[in-house]
C-alpha positions as CSV (number, residue, x, y, z in Angstrom):
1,X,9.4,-16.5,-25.8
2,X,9.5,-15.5,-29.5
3,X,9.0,-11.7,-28.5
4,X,12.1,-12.4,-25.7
5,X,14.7,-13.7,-28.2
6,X,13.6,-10.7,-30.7
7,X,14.2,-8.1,-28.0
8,X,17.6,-10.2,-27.3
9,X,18.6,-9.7,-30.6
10,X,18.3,-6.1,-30.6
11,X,19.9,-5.5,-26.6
12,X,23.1,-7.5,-28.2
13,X,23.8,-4.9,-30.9
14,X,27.5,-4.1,-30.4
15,X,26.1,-0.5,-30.0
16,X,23.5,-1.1,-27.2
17,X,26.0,-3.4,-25.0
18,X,28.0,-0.7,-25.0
19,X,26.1,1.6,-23.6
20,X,24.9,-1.2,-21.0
21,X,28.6,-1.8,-20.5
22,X,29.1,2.0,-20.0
23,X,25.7,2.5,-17.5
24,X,27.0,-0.5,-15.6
25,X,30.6,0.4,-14.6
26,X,29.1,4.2,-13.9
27,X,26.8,2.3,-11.5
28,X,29.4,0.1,-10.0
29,X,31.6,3.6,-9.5
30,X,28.2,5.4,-7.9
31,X,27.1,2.9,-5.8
32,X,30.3,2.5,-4.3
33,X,30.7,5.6,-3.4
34,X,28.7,6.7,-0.1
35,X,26.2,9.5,-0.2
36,X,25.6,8.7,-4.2
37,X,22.5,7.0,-5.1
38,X,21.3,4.9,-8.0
39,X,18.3,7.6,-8.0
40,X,20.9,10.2,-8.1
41,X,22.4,8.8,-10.9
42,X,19.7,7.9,-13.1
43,X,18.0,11.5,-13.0
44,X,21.2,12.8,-13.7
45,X,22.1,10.6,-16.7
46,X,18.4,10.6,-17.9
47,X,18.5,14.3,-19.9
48,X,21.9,13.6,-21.0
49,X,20.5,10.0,-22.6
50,X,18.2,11.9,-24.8
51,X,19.5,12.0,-27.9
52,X,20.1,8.1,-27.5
53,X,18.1,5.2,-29.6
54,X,15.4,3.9,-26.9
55,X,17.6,0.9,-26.4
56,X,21.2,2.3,-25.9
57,X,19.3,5.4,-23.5
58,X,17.7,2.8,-21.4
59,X,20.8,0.6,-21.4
60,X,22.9,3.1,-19.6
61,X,20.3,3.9,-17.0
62,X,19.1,0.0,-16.2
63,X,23.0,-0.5,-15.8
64,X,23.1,2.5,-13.5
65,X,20.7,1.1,-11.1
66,X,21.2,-2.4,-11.7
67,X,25.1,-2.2,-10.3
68,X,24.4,1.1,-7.9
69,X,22.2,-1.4,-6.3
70,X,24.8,-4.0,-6.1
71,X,28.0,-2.4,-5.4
72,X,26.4,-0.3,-2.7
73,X,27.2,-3.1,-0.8
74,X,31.2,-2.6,-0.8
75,X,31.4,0.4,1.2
76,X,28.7,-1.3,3.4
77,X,31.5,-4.4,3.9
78,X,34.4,-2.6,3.6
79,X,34.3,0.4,5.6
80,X,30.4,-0.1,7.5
81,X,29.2,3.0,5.4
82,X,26.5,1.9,3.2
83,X,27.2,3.1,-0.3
84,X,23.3,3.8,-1.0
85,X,20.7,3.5,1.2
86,X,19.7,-0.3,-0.1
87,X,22.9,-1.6,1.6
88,X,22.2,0.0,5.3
89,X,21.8,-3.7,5.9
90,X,24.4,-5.2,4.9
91,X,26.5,-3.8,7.6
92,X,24.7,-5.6,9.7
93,X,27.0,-8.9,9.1
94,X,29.0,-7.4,5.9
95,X,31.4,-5.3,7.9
96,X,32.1,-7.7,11.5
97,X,32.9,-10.3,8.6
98,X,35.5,-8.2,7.5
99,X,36.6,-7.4,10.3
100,X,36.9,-11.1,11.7
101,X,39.0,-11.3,8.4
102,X,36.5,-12.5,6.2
103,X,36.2,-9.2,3.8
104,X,37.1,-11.5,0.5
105,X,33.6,-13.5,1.3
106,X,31.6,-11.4,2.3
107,X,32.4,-9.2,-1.3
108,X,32.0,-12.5,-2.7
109,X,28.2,-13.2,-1.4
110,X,27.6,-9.0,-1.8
111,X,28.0,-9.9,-6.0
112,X,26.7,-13.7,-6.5
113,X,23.6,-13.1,-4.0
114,X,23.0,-9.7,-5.5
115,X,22.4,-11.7,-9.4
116,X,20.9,-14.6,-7.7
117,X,18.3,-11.9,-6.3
118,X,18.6,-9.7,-9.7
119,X,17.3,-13.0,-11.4
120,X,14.4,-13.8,-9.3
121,X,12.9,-10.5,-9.5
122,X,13.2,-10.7,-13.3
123,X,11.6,-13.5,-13.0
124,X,8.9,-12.9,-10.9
125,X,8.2,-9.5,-13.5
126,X,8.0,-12.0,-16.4
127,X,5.5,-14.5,-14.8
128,X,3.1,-11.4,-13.1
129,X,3.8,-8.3,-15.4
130,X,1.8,-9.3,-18.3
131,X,-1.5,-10.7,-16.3
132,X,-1.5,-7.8,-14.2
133,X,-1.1,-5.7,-17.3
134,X,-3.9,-7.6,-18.8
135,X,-6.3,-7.3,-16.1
136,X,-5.7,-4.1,-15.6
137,X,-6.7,-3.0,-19.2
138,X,-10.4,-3.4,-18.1
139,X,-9.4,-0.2,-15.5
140,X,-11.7,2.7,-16.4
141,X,-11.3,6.1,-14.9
142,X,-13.4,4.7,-11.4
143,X,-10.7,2.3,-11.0
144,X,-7.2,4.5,-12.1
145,X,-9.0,6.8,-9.7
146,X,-8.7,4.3,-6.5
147,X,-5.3,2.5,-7.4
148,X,-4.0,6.1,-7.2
149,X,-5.6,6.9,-4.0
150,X,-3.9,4.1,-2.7
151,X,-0.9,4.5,-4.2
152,X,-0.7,7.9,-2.7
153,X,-1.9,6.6,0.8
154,X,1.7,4.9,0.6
155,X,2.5,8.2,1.8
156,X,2.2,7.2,5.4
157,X,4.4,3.9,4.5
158,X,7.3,5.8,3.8
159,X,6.9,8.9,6.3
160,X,9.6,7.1,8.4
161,X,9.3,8.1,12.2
162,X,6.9,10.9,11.3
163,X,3.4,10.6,9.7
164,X,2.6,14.2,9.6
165,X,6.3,15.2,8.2
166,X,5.4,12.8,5.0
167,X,1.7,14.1,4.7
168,X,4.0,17.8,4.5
169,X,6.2,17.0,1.6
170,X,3.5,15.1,0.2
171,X,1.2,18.3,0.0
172,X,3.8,19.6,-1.6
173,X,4.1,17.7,-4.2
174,X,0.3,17.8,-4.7
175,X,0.8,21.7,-5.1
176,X,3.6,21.5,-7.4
177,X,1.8,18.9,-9.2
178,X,-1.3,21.3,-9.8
179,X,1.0,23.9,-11.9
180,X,0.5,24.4,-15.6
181,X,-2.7,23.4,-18.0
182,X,-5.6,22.2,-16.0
183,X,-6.4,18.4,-17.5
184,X,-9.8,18.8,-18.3
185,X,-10.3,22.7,-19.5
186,X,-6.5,23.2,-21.0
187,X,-6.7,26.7,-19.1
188,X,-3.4,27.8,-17.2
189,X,-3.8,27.3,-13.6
190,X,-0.6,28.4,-10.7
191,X,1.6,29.9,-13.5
192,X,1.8,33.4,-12.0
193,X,1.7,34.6,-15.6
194,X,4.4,32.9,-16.8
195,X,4.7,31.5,-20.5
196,X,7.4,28.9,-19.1
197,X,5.0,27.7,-16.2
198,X,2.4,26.7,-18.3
199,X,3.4,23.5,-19.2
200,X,4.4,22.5,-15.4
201,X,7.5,22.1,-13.5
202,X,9.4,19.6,-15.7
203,X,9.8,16.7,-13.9
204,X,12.9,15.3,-14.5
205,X,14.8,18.9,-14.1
206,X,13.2,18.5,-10.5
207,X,14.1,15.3,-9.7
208,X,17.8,16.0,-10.4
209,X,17.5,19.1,-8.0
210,X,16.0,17.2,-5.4
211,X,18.2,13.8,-5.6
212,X,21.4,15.3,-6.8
213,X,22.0,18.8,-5.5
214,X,20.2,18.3,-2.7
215,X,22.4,15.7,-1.7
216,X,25.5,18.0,-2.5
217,X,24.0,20.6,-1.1
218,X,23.4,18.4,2.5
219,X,26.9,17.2,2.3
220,X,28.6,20.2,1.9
221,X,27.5,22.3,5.0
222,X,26.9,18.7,7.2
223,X,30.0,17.0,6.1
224,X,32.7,19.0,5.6
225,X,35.9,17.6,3.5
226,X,38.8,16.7,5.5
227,X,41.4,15.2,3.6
228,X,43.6,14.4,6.9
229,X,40.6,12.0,7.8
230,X,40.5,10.3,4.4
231,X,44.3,10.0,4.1
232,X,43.6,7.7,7.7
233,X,41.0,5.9,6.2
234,X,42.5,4.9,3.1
235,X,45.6,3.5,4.8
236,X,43.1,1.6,7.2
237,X,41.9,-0.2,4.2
238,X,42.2,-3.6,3.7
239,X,44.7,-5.2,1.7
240,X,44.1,-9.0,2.0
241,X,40.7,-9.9,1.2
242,X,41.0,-13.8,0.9
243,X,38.9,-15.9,-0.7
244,X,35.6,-14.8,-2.2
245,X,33.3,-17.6,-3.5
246,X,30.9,-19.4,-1.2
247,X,31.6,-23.3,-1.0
248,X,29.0,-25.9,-1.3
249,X,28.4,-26.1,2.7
250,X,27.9,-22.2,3.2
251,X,25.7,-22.4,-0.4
252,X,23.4,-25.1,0.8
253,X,23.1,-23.5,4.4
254,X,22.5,-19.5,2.9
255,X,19.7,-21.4,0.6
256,X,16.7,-20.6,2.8
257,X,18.0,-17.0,3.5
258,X,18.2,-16.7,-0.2
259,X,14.5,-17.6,-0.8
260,X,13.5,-15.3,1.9
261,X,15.3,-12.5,1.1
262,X,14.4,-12.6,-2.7
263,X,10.6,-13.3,-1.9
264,X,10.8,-10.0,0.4
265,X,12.7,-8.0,-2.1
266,X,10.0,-8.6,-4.6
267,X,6.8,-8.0,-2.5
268,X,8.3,-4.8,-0.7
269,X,9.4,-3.7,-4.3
270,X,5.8,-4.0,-5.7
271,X,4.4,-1.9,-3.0
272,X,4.4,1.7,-4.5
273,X,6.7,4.4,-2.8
274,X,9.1,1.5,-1.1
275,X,12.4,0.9,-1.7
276,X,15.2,-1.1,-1.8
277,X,16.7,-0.2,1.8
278,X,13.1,-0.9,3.1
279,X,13.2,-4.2,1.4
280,X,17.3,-5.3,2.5
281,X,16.0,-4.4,5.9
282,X,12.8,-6.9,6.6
283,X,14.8,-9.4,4.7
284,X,16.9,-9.3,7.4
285,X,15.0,-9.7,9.7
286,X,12.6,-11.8,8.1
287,X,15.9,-14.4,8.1
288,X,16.8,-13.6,11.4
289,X,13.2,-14.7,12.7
290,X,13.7,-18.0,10.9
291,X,17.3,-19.1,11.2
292,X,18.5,-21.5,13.6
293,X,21.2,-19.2,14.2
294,X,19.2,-16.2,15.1
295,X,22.2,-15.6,17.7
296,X,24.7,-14.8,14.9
297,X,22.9,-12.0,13.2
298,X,24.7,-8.9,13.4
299,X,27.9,-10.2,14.7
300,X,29.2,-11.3,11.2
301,X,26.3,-14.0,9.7
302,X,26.9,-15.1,6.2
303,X,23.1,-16.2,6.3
304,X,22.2,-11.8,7.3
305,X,24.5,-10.9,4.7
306,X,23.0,-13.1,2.1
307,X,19.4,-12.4,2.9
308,X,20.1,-8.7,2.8
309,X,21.9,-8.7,-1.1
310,X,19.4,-11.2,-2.4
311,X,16.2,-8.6,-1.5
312,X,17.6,-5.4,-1.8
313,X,18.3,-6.3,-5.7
314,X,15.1,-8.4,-6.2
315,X,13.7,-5.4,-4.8
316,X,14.2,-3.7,-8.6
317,X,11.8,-7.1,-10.5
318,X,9.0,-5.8,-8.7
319,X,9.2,-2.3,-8.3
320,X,9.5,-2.7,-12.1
321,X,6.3,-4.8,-12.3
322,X,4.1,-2.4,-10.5
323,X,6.0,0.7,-12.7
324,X,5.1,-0.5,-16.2
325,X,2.3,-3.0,-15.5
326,X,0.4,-0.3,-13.5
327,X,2.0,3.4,-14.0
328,X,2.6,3.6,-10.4
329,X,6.4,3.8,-9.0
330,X,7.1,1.1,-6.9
331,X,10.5,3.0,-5.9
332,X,12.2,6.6,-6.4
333,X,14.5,5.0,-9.3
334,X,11.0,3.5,-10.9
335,X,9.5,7.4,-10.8
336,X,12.9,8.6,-12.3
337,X,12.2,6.1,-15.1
338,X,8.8,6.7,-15.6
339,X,9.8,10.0,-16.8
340,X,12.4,8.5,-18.9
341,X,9.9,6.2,-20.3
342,X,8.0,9.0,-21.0
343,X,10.6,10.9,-22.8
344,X,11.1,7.9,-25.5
345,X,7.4,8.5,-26.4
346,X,6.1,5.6,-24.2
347,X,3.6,5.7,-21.2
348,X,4.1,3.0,-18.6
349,X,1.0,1.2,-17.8
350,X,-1.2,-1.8,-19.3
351,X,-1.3,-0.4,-22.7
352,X,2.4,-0.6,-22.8
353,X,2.0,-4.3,-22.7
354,X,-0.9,-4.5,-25.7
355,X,1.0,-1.3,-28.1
356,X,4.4,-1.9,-27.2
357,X,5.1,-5.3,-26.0
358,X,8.6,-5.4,-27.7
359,X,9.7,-2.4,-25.5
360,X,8.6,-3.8,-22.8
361,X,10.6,-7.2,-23.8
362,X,13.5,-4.9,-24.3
363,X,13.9,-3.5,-20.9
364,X,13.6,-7.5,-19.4
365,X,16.5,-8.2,-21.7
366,X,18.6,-4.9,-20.7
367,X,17.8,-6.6,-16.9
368,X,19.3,-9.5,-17.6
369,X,22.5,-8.7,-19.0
370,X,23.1,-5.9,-16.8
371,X,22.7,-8.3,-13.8
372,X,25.1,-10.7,-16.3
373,X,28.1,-8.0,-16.7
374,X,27.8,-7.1,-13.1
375,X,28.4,-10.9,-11.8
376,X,31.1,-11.3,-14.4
377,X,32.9,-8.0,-13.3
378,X,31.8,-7.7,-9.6
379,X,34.6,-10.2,-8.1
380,X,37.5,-8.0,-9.9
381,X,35.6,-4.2,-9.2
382,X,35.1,-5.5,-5.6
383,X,39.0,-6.2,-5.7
384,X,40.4,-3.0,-6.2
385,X,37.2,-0.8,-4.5
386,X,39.0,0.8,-2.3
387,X,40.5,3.7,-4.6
388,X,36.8,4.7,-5.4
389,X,35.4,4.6,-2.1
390,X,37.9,7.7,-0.8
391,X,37.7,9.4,-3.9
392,X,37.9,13.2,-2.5
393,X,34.5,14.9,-1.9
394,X,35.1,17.5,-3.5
395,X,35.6,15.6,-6.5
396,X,32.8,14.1,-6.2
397,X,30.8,17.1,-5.8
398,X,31.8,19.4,-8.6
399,X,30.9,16.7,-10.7
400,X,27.8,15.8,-9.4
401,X,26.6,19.9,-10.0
402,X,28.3,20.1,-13.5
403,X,26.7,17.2,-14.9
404,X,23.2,18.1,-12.9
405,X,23.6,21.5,-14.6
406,X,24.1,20.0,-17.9
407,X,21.5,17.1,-17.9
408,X,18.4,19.7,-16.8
409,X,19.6,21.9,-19.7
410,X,20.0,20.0,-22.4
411,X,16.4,18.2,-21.9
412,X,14.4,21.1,-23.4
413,X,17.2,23.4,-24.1
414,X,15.7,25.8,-21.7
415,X,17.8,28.0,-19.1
416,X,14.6,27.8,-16.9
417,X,14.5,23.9,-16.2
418,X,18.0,25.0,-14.4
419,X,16.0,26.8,-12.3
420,X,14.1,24.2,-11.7
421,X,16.5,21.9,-10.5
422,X,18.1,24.7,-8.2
423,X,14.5,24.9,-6.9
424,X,14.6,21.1,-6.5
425,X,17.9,21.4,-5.1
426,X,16.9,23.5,-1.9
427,X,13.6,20.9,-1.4
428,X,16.2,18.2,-1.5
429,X,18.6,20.2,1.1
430,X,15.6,21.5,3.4
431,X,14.0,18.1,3.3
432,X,17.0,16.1,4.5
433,X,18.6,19.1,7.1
434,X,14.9,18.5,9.1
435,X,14.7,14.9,8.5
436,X,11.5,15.3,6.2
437,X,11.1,11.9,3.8
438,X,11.9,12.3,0.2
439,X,9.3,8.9,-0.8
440,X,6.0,11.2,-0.3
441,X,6.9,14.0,-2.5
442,X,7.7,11.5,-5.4
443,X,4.5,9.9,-4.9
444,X,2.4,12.7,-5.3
445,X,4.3,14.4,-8.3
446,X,3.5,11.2,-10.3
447,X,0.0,10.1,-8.9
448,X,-1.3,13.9,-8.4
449,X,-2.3,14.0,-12.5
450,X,-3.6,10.4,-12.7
451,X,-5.6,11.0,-9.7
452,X,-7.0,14.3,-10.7
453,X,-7.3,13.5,-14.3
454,X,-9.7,10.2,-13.5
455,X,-11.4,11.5,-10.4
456,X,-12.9,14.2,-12.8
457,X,-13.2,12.1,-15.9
458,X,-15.1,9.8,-13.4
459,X,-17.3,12.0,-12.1
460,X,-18.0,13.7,-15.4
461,X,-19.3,9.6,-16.8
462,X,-21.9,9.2,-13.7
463,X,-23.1,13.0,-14.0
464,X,-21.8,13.9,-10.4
465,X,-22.8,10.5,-8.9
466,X,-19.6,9.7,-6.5
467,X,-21.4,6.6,-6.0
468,X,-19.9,4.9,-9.0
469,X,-16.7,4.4,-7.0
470,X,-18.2,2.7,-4.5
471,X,-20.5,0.5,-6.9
472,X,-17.5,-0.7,-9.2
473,X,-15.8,-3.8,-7.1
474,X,-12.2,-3.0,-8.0
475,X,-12.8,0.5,-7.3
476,X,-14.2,-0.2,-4.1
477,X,-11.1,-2.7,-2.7
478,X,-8.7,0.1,-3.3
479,X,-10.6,2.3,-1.7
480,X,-11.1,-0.2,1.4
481,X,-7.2,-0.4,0.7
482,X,-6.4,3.0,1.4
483,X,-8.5,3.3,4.2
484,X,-7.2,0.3,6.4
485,X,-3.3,2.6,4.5
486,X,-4.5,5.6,6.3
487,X,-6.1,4.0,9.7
488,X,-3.1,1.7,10.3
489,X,-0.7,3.9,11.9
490,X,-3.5,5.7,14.1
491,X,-4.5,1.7,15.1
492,X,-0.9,1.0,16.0
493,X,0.2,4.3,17.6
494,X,-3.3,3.7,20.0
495,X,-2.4,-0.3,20.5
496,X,1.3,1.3,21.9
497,X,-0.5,3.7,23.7
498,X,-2.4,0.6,25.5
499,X,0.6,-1.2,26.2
500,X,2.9,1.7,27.8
């Protein structure tokens, strides 16, 4: 508690709330946008962050993807196009509210449901970060080995409707991963000859390319501007919105699909290479299974709506725990970060928690308050959304290239990390024009070293023995894990079979 206060004291610098004030409203402004993304967002703004205090950096992109998350909602409500992918469900009940003329409460439970959810995942990250961290420290290269195994057997998790699409990009990243020094012998491996290979594909250049121009790149030749269809739209918007906060009936009634929602959030969000929209999604249904008023989901249910906001933003407390507790992503903003982590000279994993405990306190205060200014600005932004949400495309798009442009530049001051993003960008465009899943690639680009690195180091401790990961118990449950990761979806796609 002493170590929370201290970190509190330095988050409310005037300097540091600024910047938290300044990441927020960008998010608020990104995730209401549709076809922007809080991981968008946060690779962009991580390279331009750099010359930032640790604090103030991290303070713009925590209130980037705290109120992306949120705010993604409004769109969702508003006009039933989720602003980022966590708020696909909340146009499940979100947008026949409005339309029944109940727009002003459903807005209402998009922002208090969305803290309430915020919360508990902070929460939960306090409670289980630092044991997990703990036990984890007795990890030796046996164990890192098998927890990245299974992280990247997660692959097949988040391969969508097709396993062998997801084992694709994941290869890929594998490969791209291999580029540069080899971890053991420091020799140059993949670098064709080239002096700027040799360190590896930066990875933050690349995940700008593939969230950010990618996505432009998509839009542009899928979704053509056409202002006559906007001008439509916009006077379609709603004017009257009505009232906004929940009364002490509809509170009492949404509690269950609170708890369920916020207990999904968190779980999904601690399983690495999930996501928010994953989590908004069985929280849904998770509710609809237990309601009384099963009947009502998807045809305007304040209990859907609230189950949905609550877990996609308590989604973000355990991705979070499994990010810094373990070194493993739980989501694509977590891998963003991880680089961003990285960049302030820290390395997320258990001896974070031992070395630098009070950076670790300082990101659970950033949390907080961003979750804090987003509730106490969320009722008015939600208000006067509409202007944002038909902002002209090509508005949005210029920007989104200049400042993708800029931010892999000015990270290493190096025309060829450009290059790299471009080379990230036509990934991201090829990956979503043939429907391949972004999750797998991200996966293995930040568990292809660690599982390398340790698999060797491990082998080189039991002279060649590949016994000693089957004779060290944590080893061997990961191991088991990934197995049972891998077999599931043949098991399932057989036990179909059967019943067709």
């Amino acid at each position: 508690m002493q170590d929370l206060l201290v970190a509190f004291q330095q988050v409310l610098q005037p300097g540091v709330l600024l910047y938290l004030i300044l990441g927020t409203t960008l998010g608020l402004v990104v995730g209401t946008l549709p076809g922007l993304t809080a991981t968008m967002a946060v690779a962009i703004l991580t390279p331009l962050t750099f010359w930032l205090p640790p604090a103030s950096g991290l303070g713009v992109l925590i209130g980037v993807w705290n109120a992306a998350i949120f705010s993604g909602g409004i769109s969702a409500i508003l006009l039933n196009i989720p602003g980022t992918p966590a708020s696909i469900a909340s146009t499940f009940d979100g947008y026949p509210m409005a339309k029944k003329g109940q727009a002003g409460l459903a807005l209402g439970i998009n922002v208090l449901y969305s803290f309430i959810g915020g919360i508990f995942g902070i929460v939960v990250f306090l409670v289980a970060a630092f044991p997990l961290a703990r036990f984890a420290l007795s990890f030796g290269p046996a164990e890192y080995f098998a927890l990245g195994l299974f992280g990247l057997s997660m692959m097949v998790a988040v391969s969508g409707t097709s396993m062998v699409k997801g084992l694709i990009t994941g290869f890929i990243g594998l490969a791209l991963s291999l580029v540069g020094l080899d971890p053991m012998l420091a020799t140059p491996r993949f670098n064709f000859g080239s002096t700027d290979l040799i360190t590896g594909l930066s990875f933050i250049p690349l995940m700008i390319g593939i969230f950010g121009l990618g996505e432009v790149f998509y839009q542009m030749t899928t979704a053509p501007y056409q202002p006559q269809e906007e001008s439509g739209k916009k006077r379609e918007t709603l004017s009257s919105l009505g009232r906004m906060l929940v009364n002490a009936k509809e509170f009492i009634q949404t509690l269950p699909a609170a708890i369920i929602g916020s207990v999904t959030g968190v779980i999904i969000g601690a399983i690495p290479g999930t996501g928010a929209d994953i989590a908004s999604l069985l929280g849904w249904e998770f509710s609809r299974r237990a309601s009384k008023r099963k009947e009502e989901y998807g045809k305007g249910s304040i209990e859907g709506l609230v189950a949905t906001c609550t877990a996609n933003n308590a989604c973000l407390g355990g991705a979070l725990t499994t990010m810094m507790a373990l070194g493993i992503p739980g989501d694509a903003v977590t891998a963003v970060l991880i680089g961003s982590f990285m960049m302030y000279g820290v390395q997320p994993g258990p001896a974070m928690f031992r070395d630098r405990s009070d950076f670790v306190f300082t990101v659970i205060g950033l949390m907080i308050l961003a979750n804090l200014f987003f509730l106490a600005t969320g009722f008015i932004f939600s208000r006067f959304a509409g202007g944002f949400i038909l902002l002209p495309k090509p508005i949005m798009w210029s920007t989104i290239l200049i400042l993708s442009l800029v931010g892999s530049f000015s990270l290493n001051n190096r025309l060829f990390d450009v290059w790299v993003a471009f080379l990230g960008g036509i990934l991201g465009f090829l990956f979503r024009r043939y429907q391949f899943p972004i999750g797998p690639i991200i996966l293995a680009l930040i568990l292809g070293p660690m599982v390398e690195r340790n698999f060797r180091t491990a082998l080189i401790i039991s002279h060649g023995n590949p016994a000693i990961f089957l004779t060290r118990p944590i080893s061997l449950i990961f191991i088991i894990g990934t197995v049972l990761a891998l077999a599931s979806p043949l098991f399932l796609y057989r036990k179909k079979e059967k019943k067709e």
